[in-house]
N, C-alpha and C positions, 0 to 999 in steps of 0.2 A: 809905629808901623810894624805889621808883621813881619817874620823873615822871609824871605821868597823861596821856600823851600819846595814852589812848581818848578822852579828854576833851578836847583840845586841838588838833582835827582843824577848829575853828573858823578858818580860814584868811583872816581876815578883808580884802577890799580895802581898804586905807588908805593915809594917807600921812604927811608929817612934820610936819605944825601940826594943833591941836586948839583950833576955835569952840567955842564954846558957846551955841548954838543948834539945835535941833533942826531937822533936816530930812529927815523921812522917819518913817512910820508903821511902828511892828513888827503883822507879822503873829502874832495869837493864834493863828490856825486849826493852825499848823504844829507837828509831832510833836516834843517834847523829844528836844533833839540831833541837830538837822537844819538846814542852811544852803542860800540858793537866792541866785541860781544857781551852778553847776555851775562856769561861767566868766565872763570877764567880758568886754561886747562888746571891739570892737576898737576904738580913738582915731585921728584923723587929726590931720595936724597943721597948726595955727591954726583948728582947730574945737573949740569948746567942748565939754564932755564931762564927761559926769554921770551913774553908774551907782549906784543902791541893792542895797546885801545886807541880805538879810535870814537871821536865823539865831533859833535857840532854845536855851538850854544845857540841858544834860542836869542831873537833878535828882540821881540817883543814879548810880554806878559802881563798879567793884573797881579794887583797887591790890594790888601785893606788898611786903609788908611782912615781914621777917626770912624771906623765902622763902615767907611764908603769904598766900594772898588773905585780903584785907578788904574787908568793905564801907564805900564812903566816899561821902557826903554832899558835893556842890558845892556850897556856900555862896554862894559870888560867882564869879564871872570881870571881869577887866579886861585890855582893851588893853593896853600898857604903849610900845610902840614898834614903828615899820615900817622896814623897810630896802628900798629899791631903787625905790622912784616917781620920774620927774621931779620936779625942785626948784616946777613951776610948778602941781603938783597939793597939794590938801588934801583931810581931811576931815571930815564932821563927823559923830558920834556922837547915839543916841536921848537918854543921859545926857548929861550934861555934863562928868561925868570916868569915860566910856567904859567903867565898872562896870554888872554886870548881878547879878543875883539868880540863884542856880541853879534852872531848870526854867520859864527866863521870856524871854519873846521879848525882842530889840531889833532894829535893826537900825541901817545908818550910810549915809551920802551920800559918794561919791567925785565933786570934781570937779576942774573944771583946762580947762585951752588948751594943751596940748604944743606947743612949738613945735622940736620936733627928732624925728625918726622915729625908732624902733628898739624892742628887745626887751628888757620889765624885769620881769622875775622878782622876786618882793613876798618879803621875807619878817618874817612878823608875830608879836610878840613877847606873852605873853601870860600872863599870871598868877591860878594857880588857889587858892582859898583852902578848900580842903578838911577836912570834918572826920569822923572815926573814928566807923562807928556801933557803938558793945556797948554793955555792959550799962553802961556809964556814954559819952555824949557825949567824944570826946578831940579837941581845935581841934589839926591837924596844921600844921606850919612852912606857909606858902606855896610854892606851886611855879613855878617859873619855865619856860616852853618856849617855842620856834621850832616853825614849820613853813612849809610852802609850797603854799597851794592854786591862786592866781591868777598869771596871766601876765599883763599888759598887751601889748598888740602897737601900739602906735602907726606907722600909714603917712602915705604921702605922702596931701598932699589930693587927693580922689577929682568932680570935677567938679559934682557935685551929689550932698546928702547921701540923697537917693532914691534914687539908683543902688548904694547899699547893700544885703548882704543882710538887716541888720536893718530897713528900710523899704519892700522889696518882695514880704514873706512874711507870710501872716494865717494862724493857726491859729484852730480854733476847732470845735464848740464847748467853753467851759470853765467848770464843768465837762463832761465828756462821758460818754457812760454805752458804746454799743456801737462808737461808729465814732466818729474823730476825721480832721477834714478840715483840708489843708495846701494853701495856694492861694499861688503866686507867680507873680511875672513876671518874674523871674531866666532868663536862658536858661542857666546854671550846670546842671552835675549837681551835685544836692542830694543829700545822703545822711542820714536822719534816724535816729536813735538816741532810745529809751527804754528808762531809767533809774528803779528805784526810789529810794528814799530813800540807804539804803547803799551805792548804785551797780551794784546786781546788771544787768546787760542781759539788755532782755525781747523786742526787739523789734529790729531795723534795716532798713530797705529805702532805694532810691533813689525818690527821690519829685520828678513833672513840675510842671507847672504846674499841674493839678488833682490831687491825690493822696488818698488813705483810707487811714487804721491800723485796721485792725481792732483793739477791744480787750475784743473779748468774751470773752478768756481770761486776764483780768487780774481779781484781786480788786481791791475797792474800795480808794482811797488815794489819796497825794500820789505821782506821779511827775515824773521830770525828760527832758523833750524838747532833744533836741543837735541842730541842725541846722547842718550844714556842708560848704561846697562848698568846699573844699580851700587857697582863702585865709581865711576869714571862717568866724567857727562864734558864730551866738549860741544861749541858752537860754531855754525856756518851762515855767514849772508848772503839771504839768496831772493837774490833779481827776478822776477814775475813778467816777464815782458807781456 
């Protein structure tokens, strides 16, 4: 059987010690088999730093089996291991041993204090407990996979943590029905990108200190907003009523 790596697109930010204590709410509202955000802010270093993901597993999917699709039932997913964080990062999971239920939110807490700049490429280790739907229920072996959705960028420290572009940019409003407005005080070119759930791009412009998206041609949903001026790129989710 193939690995079910439609299924395993959960990229989760993590790192190498697991609390056991929650900290962080999963979002219900969000579609089975869908993870926010997109990316993960940026870390400076000897500043503290704390990003939440939230994700949903998918309840159902196909696999190849002797060359034939099947349909197969996610049972659970679990974390299992992350490779590539600073040693000075953790984190911590909605469960306590980082198991989910198929087609059920969680989400997890990355934090830490980097104390050394540079580029860390995550990658997160992940095991699916899949089982065969026919005409009889069949519990298939567990699957083991890697992938790679988030980068960490850790820089130097940056004067004051305002002077960020995560703390001089307001979107709003959320949700938004015809126009969604971008307000910063970045004197940065901003280049903003939406995104639907499976990443299809709906939209991009460069946007000033007062900006509008028009999103009158967008059916209703979860989208994902990128915004980045060419060092810095955070994400917003944003509701389409």
């Amino acid at each position: 059987m193939k690995t079910l790596a439609k299924i395993t697109f959960f990229l989760f930010t993590t790192s190498a010690s697991l609390q056991l204590s929650a900290q962080c709410t999963p979002d219900n509202n969000m579609p089975k088999g869908s993870i926010f955000p997109e990316s993960i802010k940026i870390g400076y270093k000897d500043l503290a730093y704390s990003e939440v993901i939230y994700f949903r597993a998918p309840l159902d999917t196909t696999a190849i089996q002797n060359n034939i699709k099947i349909n197969v039932r996610v049972d659970s997913m679990e974390i299992t291991g992350v490779k590539g964080l600073p040693s000075e990062f953790t984190y911590t999971c909605f469960t306590s041993n980082c198991r989910f239920k198929g087609g059920e939110s969680s989400c997890l807490t990355l934090t830490g204090t980097p104390t050394q700049t540079g580029v860390y490429p995550l990658v997160v280790y992940i095991r699916t407990y899949p089982t065969w739907k026919s005409f009889v229920d069949i519990p298939l072996p567990a699957q083991n996979d890697s992938n790679s959705r988030y980068t960490l960028y850790v820089y130097g420290t940056v004067g004051y943590l305002e002077n960020t572009l995560e703390n001089s940019i307001s979107v709003f409003p959320n949700p938004a029905n015809d126009l969604l407005n971008i307000a910063t005080s970045s004197t940065q070119k901003i280049t903003a990108q939406l995104f639907d759930i499976n990443g299809k791009l709906y939209i991009e412009q460069v946007v000033d200190a007062n900006a509008t998206i028009n999103l009158k041609a967008l059916t209703k949903g979860i989208y994902i907003l990128k915004l980045n001026n060419s060092t810095q790129l955070i994400t917003r989710k944003i509701v389409v009523e």
